[in-house]
Each structure stands twice: as structure tokens, then as C-alpha cells.
N, C-alpha and C positions, 0 to 999 in steps of 0.2 A: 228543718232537721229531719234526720228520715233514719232509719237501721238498713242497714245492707247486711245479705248474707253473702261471704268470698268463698268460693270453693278452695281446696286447698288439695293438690294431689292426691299424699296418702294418710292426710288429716283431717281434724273435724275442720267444716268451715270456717273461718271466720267471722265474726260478728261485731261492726264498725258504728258505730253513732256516728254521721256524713252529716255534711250542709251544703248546699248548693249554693255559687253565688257568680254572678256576672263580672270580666275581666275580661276587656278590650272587644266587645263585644260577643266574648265566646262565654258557656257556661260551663264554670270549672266545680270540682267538688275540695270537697277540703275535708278530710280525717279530725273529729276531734277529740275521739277515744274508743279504747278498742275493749268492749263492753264481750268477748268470748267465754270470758269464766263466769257469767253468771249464770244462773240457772237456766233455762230454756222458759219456764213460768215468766223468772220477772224481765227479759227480754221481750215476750209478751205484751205483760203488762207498760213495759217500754213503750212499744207501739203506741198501747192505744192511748198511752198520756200526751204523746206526742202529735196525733191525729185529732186532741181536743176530747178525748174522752175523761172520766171519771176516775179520781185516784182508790178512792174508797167507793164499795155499794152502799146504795143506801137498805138501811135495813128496816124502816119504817112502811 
């Protein structure tokens, strides 16, 4: 799963929560939600939960 940003004419871009996956030998993507109203922070923080990163710092 990944974020994409759509550009969009004379709008903000869009921003798509995608997953890539294999059919008939080709790779397709597939939309599984359209995450644009969220803040630009937790789109972010999106990211990096999704790359394996840390949901909370630590603070110790």
C-alpha cells in the first residue's frame, strides 16, 4: 500500500491510499480510499506507518 498524490486541474490534488497488485501478468493498482480531507500532517504520518515506520516517538 502506498499514497499517491493526483494532480487535479484547478483543484487541490488528490490524495489516494493505492495497492498494487498482479493480474494476468500485468501490474494493476487498485484505489482503496480517498484519504484528501485529511490534514496534510497525518497524510504524513500516513506514509511513514505504511513504510514500517513508528506510530508514536518514543519519549524515553
Amino acid at each position: 500500500m502506498y499514497i499517491e498524490r493526483i494532480p487535479n486541474r484547478n483543484s487541490p490534488p488528490a490524495v489516494l491510499l493505492r495497492e498494487s497488485y498482479g493480474e494476468d501478468g500485468k501490474v494493476r493498482n487498485r484505489t482503496l480510499g480517498n484519504v484528501s480531507k485529511l490534514p496534510s500532517e497525518k497524510v504524513d504520518d500516513l506514509k511513514i506507518l505504511l513504510k514500517g515506520g513508528k506510530a508514536v516517538e518514543d519519549f524515553f
